[in-house]
Steps between C-alpha positions, in 0.01 A plus 500: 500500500177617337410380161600845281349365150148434603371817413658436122177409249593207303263681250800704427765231462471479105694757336263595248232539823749731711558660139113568419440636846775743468414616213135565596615650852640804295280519232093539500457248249681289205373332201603156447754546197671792734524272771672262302762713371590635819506128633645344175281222534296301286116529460456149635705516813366896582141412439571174800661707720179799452281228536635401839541842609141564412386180639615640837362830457856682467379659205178606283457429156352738257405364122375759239524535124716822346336539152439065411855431711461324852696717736567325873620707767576395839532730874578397841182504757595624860508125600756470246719795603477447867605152417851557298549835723511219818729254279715795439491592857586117604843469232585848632488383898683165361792698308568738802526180731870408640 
């Protein structure tokens, strides 16, 4: 039998990560304090899980300043969305296994 889960990204195994990428898959960009309400997560644990996400270029990082308030918004790069679009791919081939 061949081994079904290889092509599943552990990048992706966190909830918050699988979360994140979803969100940016449908949306061009989200600032940090959207992001965590859609996730319900706290700064500390989002910011870790952007940071590793960045760290393996999933997605790009944009700081800028909105009057004198830092504003941080986040996209997926096409390394990113080819990426969760093949980890999707992979739990879809697993589920429709018998």
């Amino acid at each position: 039998m061949k081994n079904i889960i290889q092509n599943i990204n552990k990048a992706f195994d966190h909830r918050i990560r699988l979360g994140i990428m979803s969100v940016l898959m449908v949306n061009e960009s989200v600032d940090f304090n959207t992001m965590k309400e859609f996730l319900g997560a706290t700064d500390g644990n989002l910011a870790s899980h952007i940071k590793a996400l960045e760290a393996d270029a999933f997605i790009s990082v944009e700081k800028q300043f909105i009057g004198k308030k830092p504003n941080t918004k986040y996209s997926i790069t096409p390394i990113g969305k080819k990426a969760f679009q093949d980890h999707i791919n992979a739990l879809e081939k697993l589920l429709s296994q018998k």
